[in-house]
C-alpha positions in Angstrom: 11.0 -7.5 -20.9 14.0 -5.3 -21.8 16.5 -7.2 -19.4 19.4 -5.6 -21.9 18.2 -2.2 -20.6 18.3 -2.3 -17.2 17.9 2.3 -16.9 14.2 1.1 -15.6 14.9 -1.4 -12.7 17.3 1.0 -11.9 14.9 3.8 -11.8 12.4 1.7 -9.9 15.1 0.2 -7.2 16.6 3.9 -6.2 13.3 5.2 -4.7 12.4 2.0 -3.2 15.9 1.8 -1.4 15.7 5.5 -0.4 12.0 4.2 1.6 13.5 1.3 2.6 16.5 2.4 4.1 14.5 5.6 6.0 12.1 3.5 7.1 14.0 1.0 8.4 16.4 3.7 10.0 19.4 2.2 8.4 19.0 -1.7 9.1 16.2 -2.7 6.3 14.8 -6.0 7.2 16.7 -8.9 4.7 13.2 -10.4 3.6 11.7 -7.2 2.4 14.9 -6.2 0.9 14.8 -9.6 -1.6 11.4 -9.6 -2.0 11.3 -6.0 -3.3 14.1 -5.9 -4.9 13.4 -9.0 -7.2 9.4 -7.6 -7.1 10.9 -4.2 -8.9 12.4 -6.8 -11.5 9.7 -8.5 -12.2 7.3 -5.5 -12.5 9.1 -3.7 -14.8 9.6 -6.6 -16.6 6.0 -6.9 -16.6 5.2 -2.6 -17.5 8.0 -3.0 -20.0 5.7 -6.1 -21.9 2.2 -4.5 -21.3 3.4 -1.3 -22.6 4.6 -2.8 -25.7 1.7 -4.4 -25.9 -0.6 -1.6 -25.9 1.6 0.4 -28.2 2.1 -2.7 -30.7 0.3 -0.3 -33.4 2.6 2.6 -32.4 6.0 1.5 -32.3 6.7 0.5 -35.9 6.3 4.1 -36.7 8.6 5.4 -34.5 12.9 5.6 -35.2 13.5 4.7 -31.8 10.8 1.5 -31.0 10.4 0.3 -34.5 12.9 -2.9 -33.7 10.9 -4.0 -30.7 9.8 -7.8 -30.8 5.9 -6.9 -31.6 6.6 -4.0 -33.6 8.1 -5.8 -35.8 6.4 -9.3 -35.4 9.2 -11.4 -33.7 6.5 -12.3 -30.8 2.6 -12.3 -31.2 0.4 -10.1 -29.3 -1.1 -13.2 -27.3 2.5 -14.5 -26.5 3.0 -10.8 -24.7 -0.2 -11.0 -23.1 0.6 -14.8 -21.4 3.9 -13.4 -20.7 2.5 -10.2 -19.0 0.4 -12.4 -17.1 3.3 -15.1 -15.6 5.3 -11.6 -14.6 2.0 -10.4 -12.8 1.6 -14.2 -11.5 5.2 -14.3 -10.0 5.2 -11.0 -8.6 2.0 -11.7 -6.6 3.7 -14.6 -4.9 6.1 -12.7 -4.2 4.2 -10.2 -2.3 2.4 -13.0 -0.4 5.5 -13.7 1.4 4.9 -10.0 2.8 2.4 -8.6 5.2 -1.5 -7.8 4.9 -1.1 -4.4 4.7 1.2 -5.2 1.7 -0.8 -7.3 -0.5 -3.3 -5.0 -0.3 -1.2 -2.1 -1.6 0.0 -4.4 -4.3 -3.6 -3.9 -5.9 -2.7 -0.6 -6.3 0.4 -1.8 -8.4 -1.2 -3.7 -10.6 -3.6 -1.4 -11.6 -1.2 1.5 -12.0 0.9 -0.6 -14.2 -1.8 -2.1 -16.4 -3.1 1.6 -17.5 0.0 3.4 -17.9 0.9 2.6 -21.1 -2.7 4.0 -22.5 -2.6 7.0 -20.9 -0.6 8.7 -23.5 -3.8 8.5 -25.7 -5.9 10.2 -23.7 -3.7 12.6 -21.7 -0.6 14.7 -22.2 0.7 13.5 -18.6 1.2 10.1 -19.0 4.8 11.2 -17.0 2.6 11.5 -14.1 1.0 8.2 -14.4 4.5 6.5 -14.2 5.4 8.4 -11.9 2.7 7.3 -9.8 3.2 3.6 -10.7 7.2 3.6 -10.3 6.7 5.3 -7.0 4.1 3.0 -5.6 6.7 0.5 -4.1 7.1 3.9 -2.0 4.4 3.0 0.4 4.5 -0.8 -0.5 7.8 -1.0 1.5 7.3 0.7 4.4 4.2 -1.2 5.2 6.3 -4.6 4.4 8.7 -2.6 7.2 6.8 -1.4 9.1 3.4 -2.2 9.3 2.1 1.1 8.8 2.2 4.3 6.2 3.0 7.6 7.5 3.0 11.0 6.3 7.0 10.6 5.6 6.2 7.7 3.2 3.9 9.4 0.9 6.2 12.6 1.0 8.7 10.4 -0.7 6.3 8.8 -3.0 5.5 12.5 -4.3 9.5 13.2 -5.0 9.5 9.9 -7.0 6.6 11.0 -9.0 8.2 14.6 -9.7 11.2 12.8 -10.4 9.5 10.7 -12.8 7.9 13.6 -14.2 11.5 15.1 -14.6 13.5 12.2 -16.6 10.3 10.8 -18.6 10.0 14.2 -20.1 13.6 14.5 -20.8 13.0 10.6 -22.7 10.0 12.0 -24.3 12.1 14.8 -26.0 13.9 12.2 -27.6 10.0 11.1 -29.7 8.4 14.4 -29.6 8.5 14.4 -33.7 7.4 11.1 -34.3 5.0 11.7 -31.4 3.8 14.8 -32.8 2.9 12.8 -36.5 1.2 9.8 -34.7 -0.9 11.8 -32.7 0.6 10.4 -28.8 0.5 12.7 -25.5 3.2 13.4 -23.0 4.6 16.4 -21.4 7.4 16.7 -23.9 4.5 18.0 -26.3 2.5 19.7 -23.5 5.3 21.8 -22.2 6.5 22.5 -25.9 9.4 25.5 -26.0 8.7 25.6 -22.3 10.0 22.3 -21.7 13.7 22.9 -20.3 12.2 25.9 -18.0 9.2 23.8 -16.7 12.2 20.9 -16.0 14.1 23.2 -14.6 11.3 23.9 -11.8 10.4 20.6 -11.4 13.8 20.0 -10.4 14.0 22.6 -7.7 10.9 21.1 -6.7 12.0 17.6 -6.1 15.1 19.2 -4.5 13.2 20.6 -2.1 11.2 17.9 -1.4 14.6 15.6 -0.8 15.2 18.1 1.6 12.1 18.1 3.6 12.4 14.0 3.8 16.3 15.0 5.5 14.0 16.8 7.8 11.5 14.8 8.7 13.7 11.2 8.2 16.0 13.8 10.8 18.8 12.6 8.4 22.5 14.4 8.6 25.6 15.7 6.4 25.9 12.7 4.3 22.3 12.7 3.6 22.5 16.9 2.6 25.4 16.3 0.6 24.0 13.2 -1.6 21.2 15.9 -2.5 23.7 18.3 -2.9 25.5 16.0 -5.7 22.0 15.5 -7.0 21.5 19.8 -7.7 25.1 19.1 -9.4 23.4 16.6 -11.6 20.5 18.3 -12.1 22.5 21.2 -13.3 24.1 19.0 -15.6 20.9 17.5 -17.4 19.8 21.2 -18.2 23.4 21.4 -20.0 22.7 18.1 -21.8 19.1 18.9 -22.9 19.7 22.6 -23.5 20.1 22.2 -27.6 16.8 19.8 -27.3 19.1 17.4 -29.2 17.7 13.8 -29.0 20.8 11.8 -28.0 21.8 14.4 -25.5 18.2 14.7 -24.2 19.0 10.6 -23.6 22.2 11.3 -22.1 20.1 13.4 -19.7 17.7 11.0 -18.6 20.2 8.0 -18.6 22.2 10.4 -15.9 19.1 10.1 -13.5 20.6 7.0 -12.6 23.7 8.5 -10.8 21.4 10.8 -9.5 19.0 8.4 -7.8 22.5 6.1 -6.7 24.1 9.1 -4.7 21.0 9.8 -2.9 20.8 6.5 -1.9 24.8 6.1 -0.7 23.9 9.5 1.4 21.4 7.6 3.0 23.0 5.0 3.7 26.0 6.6 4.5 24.2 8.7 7.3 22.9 5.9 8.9 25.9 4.2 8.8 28.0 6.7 10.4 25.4 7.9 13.1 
Protein backbone atom coordinates (compact mmCIF):
# COMPACT_ATOMS: atom_id res chain seq x y z
CA UNK A 1 0.00 0.00 0.00
CA UNK A 2 3.10 2.20 0.23
CA UNK A 3 1.92 3.96 3.59
CA UNK A 4 5.96 4.80 4.01
CA UNK A 5 5.56 6.97 0.89
CA UNK A 6 2.95 9.18 1.32
CA UNK A 7 4.25 11.69 -2.34
CA UNK A 8 0.81 9.89 -3.74
CA UNK A 9 -1.90 10.69 -1.06
CA UNK A 10 -0.40 13.86 -1.22
CA UNK A 11 -0.72 14.23 -4.86
CA UNK A 12 -4.35 12.93 -4.71
CA UNK A 13 -5.46 15.24 -1.56
CA UNK A 14 -4.05 18.71 -3.24
CA UNK A 15 -6.54 18.70 -6.19
CA UNK A 16 -9.24 17.36 -4.21
CA UNK A 17 -8.86 20.24 -1.59
CA UNK A 18 -8.38 22.83 -4.36
CA UNK A 19 -12.35 21.44 -5.57
CA UNK A 20 -13.37 21.30 -2.34
CA UNK A 21 -12.55 24.43 -0.95
CA UNK A 22 -13.84 26.43 -4.49
CA UNK A 23 -16.77 24.56 -4.40
CA UNK A 24 -17.64 25.06 -1.13
CA UNK A 25 -16.59 28.83 -1.43
CA UNK A 26 -14.31 28.53 1.49
CA UNK A 27 -16.47 26.53 4.25
CA UNK A 28 -16.24 22.76 2.86
CA UNK A 29 -18.80 20.76 4.41
CA UNK A 30 -16.95 18.50 7.61
CA UNK A 31 -18.55 15.16 6.31
CA UNK A 32 -17.29 15.46 2.77
CA UNK A 33 -14.08 16.67 3.99
CA UNK A 34 -13.47 13.18 6.13
CA UNK A 35 -14.99 11.06 3.88
CA UNK A 36 -12.73 12.26 1.03
CA UNK A 37 -9.97 12.70 2.61
CA UNK A 38 -9.76 9.13 4.18
CA UNK A 39 -11.35 7.93 0.50
CA UNK A 40 -8.00 9.46 -1.22
CA UNK A 41 -6.23 7.10 1.41
CA UNK A 42 -7.71 4.25 0.79
CA UNK A 43 -7.69 4.54 -3.08
CA UNK A 44 -4.33 5.00 -3.43
CA UNK A 45 -3.68 2.47 -1.09
CA UNK A 46 -5.75 0.46 -3.33
CA UNK A 47 -3.89 1.88 -7.14
CA UNK A 48 -0.61 1.51 -5.24
CA UNK A 49 -1.54 -2.67 -4.72
CA UNK A 50 -3.27 -3.19 -8.09
CA UNK A 51 -0.54 -1.59 -9.81
CA UNK A 52 1.89 -3.79 -8.24
CA UNK A 53 -0.02 -6.37 -9.02
CA UNK A 54 -0.26 -5.99 -12.60
CA UNK A 55 3.41 -5.19 -12.93
CA UNK A 56 4.42 -8.20 -10.57
CA UNK A 57 6.41 -9.58 -13.80
CA UNK A 58 7.97 -6.10 -14.29
CA UNK A 59 9.29 -4.91 -11.25
CA UNK A 60 12.05 -7.41 -10.44
CA UNK A 61 13.81 -6.04 -13.45
CA UNK A 62 13.80 -2.66 -12.70
CA UNK A 63 16.67 -0.77 -10.05
CA UNK A 64 14.12 1.20 -8.64
CA UNK A 65 10.83 -1.51 -7.96
CA UNK A 66 12.86 -4.62 -7.74
CA UNK A 67 12.44 -4.57 -3.60
CA UNK A 68 8.72 -4.35 -3.76
CA UNK A 69 6.79 -7.16 -1.64
CA UNK A 70 5.60 -9.18 -5.01
CA UNK A 71 8.58 -8.52 -6.93
CA UNK A 72 10.45 -10.08 -4.85
CA UNK A 73 7.93 -12.74 -3.30
CA UNK A 74 7.34 -11.31 0.26
CA UNK A 75 3.39 -11.42 -0.47
CA UNK A 76 1.61 -13.66 -3.11
CA UNK A 77 -0.19 -12.42 -6.01
CA UNK A 78 -3.65 -13.62 -4.48
CA UNK A 79 -2.87 -11.98 -1.04
CA UNK A 80 -2.56 -8.49 -3.29
CA UNK A 81 -5.64 -9.27 -5.06
CA UNK A 82 -7.86 -9.88 -1.53
CA UNK A 83 -6.13 -6.89 -0.35
CA UNK A 84 -6.96 -4.77 -3.40
CA UNK A 85 -10.34 -5.94 -3.01
CA UNK A 86 -10.90 -4.97 1.17
CA UNK A 87 -9.37 -1.28 -0.09
CA UNK A 88 -12.08 -1.19 -2.92
CA UNK A 89 -14.64 -2.73 -0.19
CA UNK A 90 -13.89 0.11 2.39
CA UNK A 91 -13.76 2.88 0.08
CA UNK A 92 -17.25 2.03 -1.26
CA UNK A 93 -18.69 2.40 2.18
CA UNK A 94 -17.28 5.15 2.42
CA UNK A 95 -18.80 6.74 -0.54
CA UNK A 96 -22.28 5.45 0.62
CA UNK A 97 -22.22 7.84 3.34
CA UNK A 98 -22.29 10.51 0.39
CA UNK A 99 -24.91 11.47 -2.04
CA UNK A 100 -26.48 9.73 -5.24
CA UNK A 101 -24.89 11.74 -7.52
CA UNK A 102 -21.62 10.57 -5.72
CA UNK A 103 -21.83 6.95 -5.79
CA UNK A 104 -22.46 7.04 -9.11
CA UNK A 105 -19.33 8.94 -9.94
CA UNK A 106 -17.44 6.56 -7.83
CA UNK A 107 -17.96 3.96 -10.71
CA UNK A 108 -15.97 5.99 -12.60
CA UNK A 109 -13.11 5.59 -9.85
CA UNK A 110 -12.98 2.30 -9.79
CA UNK A 111 -12.70 1.69 -13.18
CA UNK A 112 -10.07 4.31 -13.78
CA UNK A 113 -8.01 2.83 -11.06
CA UNK A 114 -8.30 -0.83 -12.00
CA UNK A 115 -6.87 -0.13 -15.73
CA UNK A 116 -4.24 2.22 -15.08
CA UNK A 117 -1.61 0.27 -14.24
CA UNK A 118 -1.98 -1.76 -17.78
CA UNK A 119 -1.98 0.97 -19.83
CA UNK A 120 1.63 1.36 -19.99
CA UNK A 121 1.52 -1.87 -22.24
CA UNK A 122 -0.50 -0.68 -24.66
CA UNK A 123 0.09 3.07 -24.75
CA UNK A 124 2.87 5.58 -24.34
CA UNK A 125 0.39 7.80 -22.20
CA UNK A 126 -0.29 5.97 -19.32
CA UNK A 127 0.57 9.75 -17.57
CA UNK A 128 -2.77 10.66 -18.92
CA UNK A 129 -4.60 7.74 -17.62
CA UNK A 130 -3.47 8.73 -13.97
CA UNK A 131 -4.11 11.76 -14.50
CA UNK A 132 -7.58 11.03 -15.26
CA UNK A 133 -7.90 8.62 -12.30
CA UNK A 134 -6.05 10.98 -9.57
CA UNK A 135 -8.24 13.78 -10.89
CA UNK A 136 -11.58 12.05 -10.76
CA UNK A 137 -12.20 12.93 -6.96
CA UNK A 138 -12.35 16.46 -8.98
CA UNK A 139 -15.94 15.99 -9.82
CA UNK A 140 -16.55 13.34 -7.06
CA UNK A 141 -16.43 16.26 -4.50
CA UNK A 142 -18.23 18.81 -5.81
CA UNK A 143 -21.27 16.66 -6.37
CA UNK A 144 -20.78 15.29 -2.53
CA UNK A 145 -20.83 19.44 -2.07
CA UNK A 146 -22.87 20.38 -4.07
CA UNK A 147 -25.13 18.23 -5.62
CA UNK A 148 -24.22 19.09 -9.06
CA UNK A 149 -21.05 19.26 -11.67
CA UNK A 150 -20.44 22.36 -13.41
CA UNK A 151 -18.26 23.54 -16.04
CA UNK A 152 -15.77 24.97 -13.17
CA UNK A 153 -15.37 21.39 -11.80
CA UNK A 154 -14.27 19.68 -14.84
CA UNK A 155 -11.96 22.77 -15.73
CA UNK A 156 -10.14 21.71 -12.60
CA UNK A 157 -10.21 18.09 -13.23
CA UNK A 158 -8.28 18.91 -16.67
CA UNK A 159 -5.38 20.94 -14.61
CA UNK A 160 -5.11 17.83 -12.42
CA UNK A 161 -4.72 15.70 -15.38
CA UNK A 162 -1.98 18.07 -17.12
CA UNK A 163 -0.53 18.22 -13.76
CA UNK A 164 -0.35 14.59 -13.59
CA UNK A 165 0.93 14.52 -16.96
CA UNK A 166 3.68 17.00 -15.72
CA UNK A 167 5.19 15.08 -12.52
CA UNK A 168 4.57 11.42 -13.81
CA UNK A 169 6.76 12.21 -16.73
CA UNK A 170 9.35 13.78 -14.64
CA UNK A 171 9.03 10.08 -12.33
CA UNK A 172 9.15 8.24 -15.52
CA UNK A 173 12.56 9.84 -16.44
CA UNK A 174 13.79 8.33 -13.46
CA UNK A 175 12.90 4.31 -15.47
CA UNK A 176 13.22 5.40 -18.91
CA UNK A 177 16.40 2.83 -19.38
CA UNK A 178 15.03 -0.03 -17.66
CA UNK A 179 11.77 0.93 -19.37
CA UNK A 180 13.27 1.13 -22.62
CA UNK A 181 14.96 -2.81 -22.10
CA UNK A 182 11.51 -4.24 -20.87
CA UNK A 183 9.61 -2.96 -23.53
CA UNK A 184 6.99 -0.49 -21.06
CA UNK A 185 5.26 2.86 -22.42
CA UNK A 186 5.03 6.26 -20.93
CA UNK A 187 5.63 9.77 -22.09
CA UNK A 188 9.17 9.79 -20.72
CA UNK A 189 9.94 7.49 -23.85
CA UNK A 190 7.28 9.14 -26.12
CA UNK A 191 8.63 12.68 -25.67
CA UNK A 192 12.28 11.29 -25.79
CA UNK A 193 15.00 14.43 -26.12
CA UNK A 194 11.89 16.47 -26.31
CA UNK A 195 10.91 15.71 -22.90
CA UNK A 196 12.04 18.83 -20.73
CA UNK A 197 10.57 21.28 -23.64
CA UNK A 198 7.23 19.39 -24.00
CA UNK A 199 7.18 19.68 -19.77
CA UNK A 200 8.01 22.91 -20.04
CA UNK A 201 4.67 23.64 -22.11
CA UNK A 202 2.68 21.58 -20.22
CA UNK A 203 3.50 23.61 -17.49
CA UNK A 204 2.51 26.90 -18.95
CA UNK A 205 -0.46 25.11 -19.75
CA UNK A 206 -1.60 24.07 -16.34
CA UNK A 207 -0.57 27.68 -15.32
CA UNK A 208 -2.92 28.97 -17.42
CA UNK A 209 -5.50 26.89 -16.63
CA UNK A 210 -5.00 27.71 -12.61
CA UNK A 211 -5.54 30.94 -13.76
CA UNK A 212 -8.74 30.60 -15.59
CA UNK A 213 -10.21 28.56 -12.36
CA UNK A 214 -9.15 32.30 -10.37
CA UNK A 215 -11.39 33.56 -12.97
CA UNK A 216 -14.19 31.69 -13.06
CA UNK A 217 -13.95 30.52 -8.95
CA UNK A 218 -13.75 34.87 -9.08
CA UNK A 219 -10.88 34.08 -6.55
CA UNK A 220 -8.35 37.17 -5.46
CA UNK A 221 -4.56 38.13 -4.67
CA UNK A 222 -3.93 35.28 -2.46
CA UNK A 223 -5.26 32.89 -4.89
CA UNK A 224 -2.87 34.75 -7.94
CA UNK A 225 -0.04 34.69 -5.80
CA UNK A 226 -0.26 30.79 -4.74
CA UNK A 227 -0.03 30.22 -8.64
CA UNK A 228 2.46 32.71 -8.82
CA UNK A 229 4.77 30.55 -6.20
CA UNK A 230 3.68 27.61 -8.28
CA UNK A 231 5.54 29.29 -11.90
CA UNK A 232 8.47 29.65 -9.20
CA UNK A 233 8.28 26.02 -8.68
CA UNK A 234 7.79 25.15 -11.94
CA UNK A 235 10.74 27.03 -12.90
CA UNK A 236 12.64 25.19 -10.43
CA UNK A 237 11.74 21.53 -11.64
CA UNK A 238 13.05 22.46 -15.22
CA UNK A 239 16.51 23.33 -13.23
CA UNK A 240 16.28 19.94 -11.44
CA UNK A 241 15.42 17.83 -14.47
CA UNK A 242 17.61 19.80 -16.93
CA UNK A 243 20.80 17.22 -16.83
CA UNK A 244 17.94 14.27 -17.12
CA UNK A 245 19.75 12.92 -14.11
CA UNK A 246 17.44 10.31 -12.27
CA UNK A 247 17.71 11.51 -8.64
CA UNK A 248 17.25 15.11 -9.65
CA UNK A 249 14.51 14.16 -12.13
CA UNK A 250 12.96 12.68 -8.49
CA UNK A 251 13.75 15.69 -6.71
CA UNK A 252 11.56 17.30 -9.39
CA UNK A 253 8.60 15.44 -9.09
CA UNK A 254 8.77 15.01 -5.20
CA UNK A 255 8.71 19.14 -5.36
CA UNK A 256 5.08 18.89 -6.98
CA UNK A 257 4.07 18.49 -3.47
CA UNK A 258 4.92 22.15 -2.39
CA UNK A 259 3.48 23.01 -5.48
CA UNK A 260 0.11 21.46 -5.13
CA UNK A 261 0.26 22.68 -0.97
CA UNK A 262 0.69 26.50 -1.91
CA UNK A 263 -2.03 26.49 -4.31
CA UNK A 264 -4.15 25.21 -1.84
CA UNK A 265 -3.05 27.79 1.22
CA UNK A 266 -3.92 30.56 -1.63
CA UNK A 267 -7.15 29.18 -1.79
CA UNK A 268 -7.80 29.03 1.28
CA UNK A 269 -6.24 32.05 2.19
CA UNK A 270 -8.51 34.03 -0.19
CA UNK A 271 -11.47 32.87 1.14
CA UNK A 272 -10.44 33.39 4.35
CA UNK A 273 -9.55 36.91 4.11
CA UNK A 274 -12.66 37.92 1.80
Amino acid sequence: MRMHRPIGILLLLWPMYWALWIASEGKPDIMVFMVFTLGVVVMRAAGCVINDYADRHIDPLVARTKGRPLANGQVSPNEALVLFCCLIVLGFLLVLLMNRLTIMLSVGALVLAAIYPFMKRYTHLPQVFLGAAFGWAVPMVFAAQTNSLPPLAWLIFVATVIWAVIYDTMYAMVDREDDLKIGVKSTAILFADADKIIIAFFQGLFLLTLVIVGQKAQLGQYYYAGVFTALLLSIFQQFLIKDRIPAKCMAGFLNNNYLGMLVFIGIVADYYFK
